[in-house]
N, C-alpha and C positions, 0 to 999 in steps of 0.2 A: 486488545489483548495485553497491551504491553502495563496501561494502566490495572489490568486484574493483577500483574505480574507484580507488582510493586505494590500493592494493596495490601495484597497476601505474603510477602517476601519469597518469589517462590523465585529469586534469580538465581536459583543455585545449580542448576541448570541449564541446557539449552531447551528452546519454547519453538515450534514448528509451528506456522499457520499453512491449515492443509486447506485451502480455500476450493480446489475440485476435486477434494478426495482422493486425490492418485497416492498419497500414502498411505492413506486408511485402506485403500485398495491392496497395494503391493505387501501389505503387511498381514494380512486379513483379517483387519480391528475393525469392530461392530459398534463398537460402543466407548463413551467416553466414562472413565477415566483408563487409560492405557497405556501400558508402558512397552517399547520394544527395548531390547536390548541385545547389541551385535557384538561380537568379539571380534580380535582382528584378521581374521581369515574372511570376515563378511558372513558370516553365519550368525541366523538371530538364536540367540540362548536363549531366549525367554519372551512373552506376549502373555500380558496379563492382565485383567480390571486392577480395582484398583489394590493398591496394598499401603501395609503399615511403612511407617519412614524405615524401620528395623531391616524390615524385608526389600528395600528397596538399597541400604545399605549393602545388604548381604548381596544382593545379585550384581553389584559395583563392585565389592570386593573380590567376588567370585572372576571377574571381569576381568583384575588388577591381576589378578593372581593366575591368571591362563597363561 
């Protein structure tokens, strides 16, 4: 994982290895590519395939701004 992670520059982020599925589980993601996104009361805002970097910006911002 960590060499896909550097391959693709994709360290701009943090990277989860779900190795028995108990997040994929607790989250209820089917499918890869997925994103959760929690605010800080612990509430997911959002669960999604995949999206544009725009939109993925936007749900960070949204995040920042709660």
């Amino acid at each position: 994982m960590a060499g896909f992670v550097d391959e693709f520059g994709l360290d701009g982020f943090d990277h989860v290895a779900d190795l028995q599925g108990q997040l994929w589980a607790a989250f209820g993601i089917t499918a890869q590519p997925s994103y959760v996104f929690i605010n800080d009361d612990g509430a997911v805002t959002r669960s999604a395939g995949g999206m544009r970097a725009d939109e993925f910006t936007e749900q960070v911002q949204l995040l920042i701004d709660s």
